[in-house]
N, C-alpha and C positions, 0 to 999 in steps of 0.2 A: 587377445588371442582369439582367432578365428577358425582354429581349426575343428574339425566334430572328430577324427579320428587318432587317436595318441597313440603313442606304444612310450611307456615308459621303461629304463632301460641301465644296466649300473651293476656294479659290483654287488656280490651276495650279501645282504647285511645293510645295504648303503639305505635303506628306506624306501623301495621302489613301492611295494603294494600300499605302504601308509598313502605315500604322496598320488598314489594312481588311484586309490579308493577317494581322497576328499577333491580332485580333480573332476571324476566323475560324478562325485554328489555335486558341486558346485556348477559345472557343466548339464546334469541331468540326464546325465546316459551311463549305456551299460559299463561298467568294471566285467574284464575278465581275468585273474590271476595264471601266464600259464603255468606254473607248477598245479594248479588243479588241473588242468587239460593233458597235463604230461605223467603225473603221478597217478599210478593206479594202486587199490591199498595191498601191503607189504612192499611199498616202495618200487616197487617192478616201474621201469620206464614202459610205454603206451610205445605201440608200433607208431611212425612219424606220420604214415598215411591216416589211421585211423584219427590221430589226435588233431593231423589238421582238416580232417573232417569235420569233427568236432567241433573246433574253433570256425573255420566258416560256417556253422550254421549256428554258432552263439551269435556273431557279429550280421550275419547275414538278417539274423532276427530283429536287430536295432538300426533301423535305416537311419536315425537320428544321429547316431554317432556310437563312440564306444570309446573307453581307456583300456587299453591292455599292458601288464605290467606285465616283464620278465626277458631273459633273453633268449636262449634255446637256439641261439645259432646254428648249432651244430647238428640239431635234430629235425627244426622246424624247416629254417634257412630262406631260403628265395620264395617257398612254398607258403608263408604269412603272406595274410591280405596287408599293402601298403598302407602305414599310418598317413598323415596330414603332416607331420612330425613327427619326430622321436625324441624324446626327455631324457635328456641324459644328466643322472645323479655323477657327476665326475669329481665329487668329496675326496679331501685327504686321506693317503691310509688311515691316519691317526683318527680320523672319524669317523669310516667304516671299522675298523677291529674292535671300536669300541662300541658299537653301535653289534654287530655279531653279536660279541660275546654276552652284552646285556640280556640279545634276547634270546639265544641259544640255553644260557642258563634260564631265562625266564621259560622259556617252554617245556625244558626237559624238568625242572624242577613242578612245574604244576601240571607236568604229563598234559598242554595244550592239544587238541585235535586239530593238525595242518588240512591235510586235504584227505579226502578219501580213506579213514582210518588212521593214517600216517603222523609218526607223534615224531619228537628227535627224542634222541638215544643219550644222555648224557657221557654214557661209555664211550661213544664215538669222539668226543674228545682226546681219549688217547689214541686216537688211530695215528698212523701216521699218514695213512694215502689221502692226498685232500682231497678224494670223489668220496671220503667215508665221513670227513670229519668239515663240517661247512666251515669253522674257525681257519683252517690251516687252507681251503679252496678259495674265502677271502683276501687270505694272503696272497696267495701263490697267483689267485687269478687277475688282481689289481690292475696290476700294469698290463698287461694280455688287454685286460676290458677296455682299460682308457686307450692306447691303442685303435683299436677295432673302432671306436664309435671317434674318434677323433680321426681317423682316417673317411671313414664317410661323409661326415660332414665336412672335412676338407674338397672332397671328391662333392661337391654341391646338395648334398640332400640333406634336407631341412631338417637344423636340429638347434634344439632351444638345451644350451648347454648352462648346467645350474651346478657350481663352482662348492656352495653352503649350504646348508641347511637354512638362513639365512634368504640368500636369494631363495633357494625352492618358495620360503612363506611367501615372500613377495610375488614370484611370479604365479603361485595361489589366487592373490589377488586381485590378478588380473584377468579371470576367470567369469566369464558370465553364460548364462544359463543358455543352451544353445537352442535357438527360436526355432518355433515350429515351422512343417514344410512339407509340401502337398502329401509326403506317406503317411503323417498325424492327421489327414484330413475325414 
């Protein structure tokens, strides 16, 4: 894999920030999560303009490369700087719900710190509306996501589509350290 720029990309739950954080250690550039760039604390979403200010000047700062996990279609949209690639987690339901709920209970049980103050809510479990409750937005948004990223890359933009957990390790593997270049000079 040659590319210096990712966007990893997949279902809530599917594993994006794991696999986009050890892509970027193994590669040697920046990770940026955007739910940290979109999340402000009490959970308020970030104006679009401001966030992708934001994000261009995280990524602006890494002429080396950068991984960026998340989707945000809706908010960011056309306005994200172009990856090299997009990583698409496109995992069975059966592996994304189970993969949520592990860590949804794992973070509301030990009150984890997501981003900017922002903890999950165990309570929100019983929500019904899936913008409240990430368990029931994994659901609901499954087929929606695969969809959307299977249509682009059908539409030719590069995309390194990872079926397993399984393939994801392997295509881990195939990761090397992305060589310096006259901006490290």
């Amino acid at each position: 894999m040659s590319a210096r720029r990712l966007r990893v990309v997949g279902t809530s739950g599917s594993g994006k920030t794991t696999l986009a954080r050890e892509a970027a250690r193994r590669l040697g550039v920046l990770h940026v999560e955007l739910d940290e760039v979109v999340w402000q604390p009490g959970w308020v979403k970030r104006d679009a303009v401001e966030a992708l200010a934001d994000l261009r000047a995280r990524l602006d700062g890494s002429p080396r490369g950068w991984v960026v996990d998340g989707n945000w279609e809706t908010l960011l949209g056309p306005g994200m700087p172009a990856p090299d690639a997009l990583v698409w987690l496109d995992y069975p339901r059966r592996t994304v719900m189970a993969r949520v709920l592990r860590r949804t209970l794992a973070r509301g049980l030990l009150r984890t710190e997501l981003w900017n103050g922002n903890r999950e809510d165990l309570r929100n479990l019983l929500r019904p509306e899936p913008e409240e409750n990430v368990v029931l937005w994994a659901w609901t948004s499954h087929n929606r996501v695969a969809h959307r990223y299977a249509a682009r890359a059908a539409a030719g933009e590069p995309v390194v589509r990872l079926r397993s957990p399984r393939e994801a390790r392997a295509w881990l593997r195939t990761l090397a350290p992305v060589p310096p270049g006259p901006a490290d000079s």
